[in-house]
N, C-alpha and C positions, 0 to 999 in steps of 0.2 A: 556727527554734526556736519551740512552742507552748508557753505555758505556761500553763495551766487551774487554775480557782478555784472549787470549787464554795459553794455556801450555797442556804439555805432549811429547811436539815433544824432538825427539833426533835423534841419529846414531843408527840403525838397520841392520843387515845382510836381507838380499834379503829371503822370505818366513818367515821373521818373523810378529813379528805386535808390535802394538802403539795404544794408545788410546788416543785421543785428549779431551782436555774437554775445553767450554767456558762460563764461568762466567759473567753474567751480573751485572751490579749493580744495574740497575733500574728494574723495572718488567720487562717482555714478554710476560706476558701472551696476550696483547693485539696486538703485533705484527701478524703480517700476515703470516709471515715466517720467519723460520731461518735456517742460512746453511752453508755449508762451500764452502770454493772457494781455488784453488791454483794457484801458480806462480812461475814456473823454469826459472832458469838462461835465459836471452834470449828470452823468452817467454811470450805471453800474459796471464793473468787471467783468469782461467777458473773454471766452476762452478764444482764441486765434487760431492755435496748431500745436497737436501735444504728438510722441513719438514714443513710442512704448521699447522697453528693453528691449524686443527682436525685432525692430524695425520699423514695424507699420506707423504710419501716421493718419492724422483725423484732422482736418479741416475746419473751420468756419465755411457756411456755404458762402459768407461775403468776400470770403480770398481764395477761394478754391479756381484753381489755374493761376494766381499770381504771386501767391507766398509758396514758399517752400522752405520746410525746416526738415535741417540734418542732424546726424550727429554722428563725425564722424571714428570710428573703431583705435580705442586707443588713446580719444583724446577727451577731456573732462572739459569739452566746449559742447556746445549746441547751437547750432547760427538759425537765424531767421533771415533767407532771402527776399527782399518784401520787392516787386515789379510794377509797372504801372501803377502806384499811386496814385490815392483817389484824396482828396480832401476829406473825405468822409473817414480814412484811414488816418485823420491825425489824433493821436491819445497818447498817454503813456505804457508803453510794454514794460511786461514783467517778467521777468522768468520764473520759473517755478519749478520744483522738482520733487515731487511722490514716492514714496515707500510706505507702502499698505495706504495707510489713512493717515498717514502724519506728511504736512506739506513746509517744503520749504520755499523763501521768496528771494528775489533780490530786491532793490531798493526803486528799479525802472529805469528805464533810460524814455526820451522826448522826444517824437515823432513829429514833425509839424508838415504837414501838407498844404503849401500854398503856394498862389501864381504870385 
């Protein structure tokens, strides 16, 4: 059983940045993947940035050049560096984390992007 926490979200002006980080409490290292997902008002769940056990990562094309998720060797975190902020980037993140077909979530942390 995983069980994920995220934090770091808050209110940002528009071109700034945030960095999200999610805490597991059990390992990850066996996970498949882990990533982030968000959800605005209104809106369905959509994927952001996931990073697979050996590395690679996969993008949204709406942040690609300005997020960047890590996850660094050794540590049962996974951060989301979010840059230039868009209004359009305000929803709630998720984290999420995969083994085969069974997912696990955190509860989201709150994004708000505004002047």
């Amino acid at each position: 059983q995983v069980q994920l926490v995220e934090s770091g979200g808050g209110l940002v002006q528009p071109g700034g940045s945030l960095r999200l980080s999610c805490a597991a409490s059990g390992s990850i290292f066996n996970m498949d993947a882990m990533g982030w997902y968000r959800q605005a008002p209104g809106k369905e769940r959509e994927l952001v940035a996931t990073i697979r056990s050996y590395g690679i990562a996969n993008y949204a094309d709406s942040v690609k050049g300005r997020f960047t998720i890590s996850r660094p060797y050794a540590q049962n975190t996974v951060y989301l560096q979010m840059n230039n902020l868009k209004p359009e980037d305000t929803a709630a993140y998720y984290c999420n984390a995969r083994y085969t077909n069974v997912h696990y979530w955190g509860t989201g942390t709150l994004v708000t992007v505004s002047a």
